[in-house]
C-alpha positions in Angstrom: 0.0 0.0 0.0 1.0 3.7 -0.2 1.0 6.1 2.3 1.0 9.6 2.1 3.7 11.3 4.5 3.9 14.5 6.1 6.6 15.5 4.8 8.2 19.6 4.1 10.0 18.9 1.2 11.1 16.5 -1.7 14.8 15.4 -0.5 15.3 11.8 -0.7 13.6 11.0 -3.8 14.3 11.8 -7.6 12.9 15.1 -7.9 16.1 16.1 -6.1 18.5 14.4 -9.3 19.5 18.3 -10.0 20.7 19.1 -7.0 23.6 16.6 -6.8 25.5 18.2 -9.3 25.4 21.5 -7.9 26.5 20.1 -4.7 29.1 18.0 -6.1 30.9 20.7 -7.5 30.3 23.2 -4.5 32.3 20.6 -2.3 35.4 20.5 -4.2 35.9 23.9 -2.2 35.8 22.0 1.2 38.5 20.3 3.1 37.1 17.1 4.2 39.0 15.2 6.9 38.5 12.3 7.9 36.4 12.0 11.1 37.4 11.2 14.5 34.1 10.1 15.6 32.1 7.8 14.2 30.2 9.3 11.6 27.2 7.3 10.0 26.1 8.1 6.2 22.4 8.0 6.0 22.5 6.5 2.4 24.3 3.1 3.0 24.0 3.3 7.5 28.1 2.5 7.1 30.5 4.4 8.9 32.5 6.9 7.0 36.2 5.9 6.5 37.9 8.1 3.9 36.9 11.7 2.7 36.6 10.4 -0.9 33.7 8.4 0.9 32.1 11.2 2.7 32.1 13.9 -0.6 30.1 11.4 -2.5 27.5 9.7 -0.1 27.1 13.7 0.9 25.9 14.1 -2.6 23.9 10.9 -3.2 21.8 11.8 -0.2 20.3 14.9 -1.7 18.4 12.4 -3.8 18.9 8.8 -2.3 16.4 7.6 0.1 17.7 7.4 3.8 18.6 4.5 5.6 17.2 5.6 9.2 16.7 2.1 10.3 18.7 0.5 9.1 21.6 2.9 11.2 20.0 2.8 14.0 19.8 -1.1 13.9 23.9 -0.4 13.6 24.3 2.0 16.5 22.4 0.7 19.0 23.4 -2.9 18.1 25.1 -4.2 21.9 25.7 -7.1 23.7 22.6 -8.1 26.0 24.7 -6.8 29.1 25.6 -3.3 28.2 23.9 -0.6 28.5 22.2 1.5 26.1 23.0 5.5 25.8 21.6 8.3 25.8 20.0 9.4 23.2 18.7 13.4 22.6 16.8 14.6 19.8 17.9 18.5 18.9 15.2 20.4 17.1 12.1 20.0 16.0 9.9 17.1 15.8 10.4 13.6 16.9 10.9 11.4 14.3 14.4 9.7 16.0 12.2 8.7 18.6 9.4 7.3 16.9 11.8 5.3 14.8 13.7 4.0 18.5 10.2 3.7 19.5 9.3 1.2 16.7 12.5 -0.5 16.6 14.5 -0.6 19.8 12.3 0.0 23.6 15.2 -0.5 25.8 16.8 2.5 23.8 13.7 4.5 23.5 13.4 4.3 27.3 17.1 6.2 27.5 15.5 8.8 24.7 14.6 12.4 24.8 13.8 15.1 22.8 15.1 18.4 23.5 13.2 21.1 21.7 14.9 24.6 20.7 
């Protein structure tokens, strides 16, 4: 089935295939290191090893969908005995926590949502 979401905008999907190129070429101006934390891309849910890596799942992602799930699945993934962190939502909405919510209870229970 389909259903409609309530959504602000059309990133994610194909009606965003112009705006890769745009952003492709505007990063060639940026220094990207590579990161020191982990650093999940939201088109594939891998970490991000090599700067190469980063400028081009930074530019798929305009028009890719995302892979929210799936990286959570990946971040919160633990042995039985550890504990989960904490997890705070910046900004509006809640959408991380209705996605821990569906997917992972012991981490929505360490979850919360910090408007601004």
């Amino acid at each position: 089935g389909m259903r409609r979401l309530p959504v602000s905008g059309v990133f994610h999907t194909d009606l965003m295939k112009p705006g890769p190129q745009h952003l492709k070429e505007a990063i060639k101006y940026i220094d990207i290191e590579t990161p020191i934390i982990p650093v999940h891309s939201n088109v594939n849910s891998y970490k991000y090893k090599h700067p190469k890596a980063i400028e081009r799942f930074l530019v798929d992602q305009v028009s890719e969908p995302i892979k929210w799930e799936q990286t959570m699945h990946i971040l919160y993934s633990r042995p039985e005995s550890e504990d989960f962190p904490f997890t705070y939502e910046v900004g509006p909405g809640k959408q991380l926590g209705q996605i821990l919510q569906r997917t992972n209870k012991k981490a929505f229970a360490k979850y919360e949502a910090v408007p601004v």
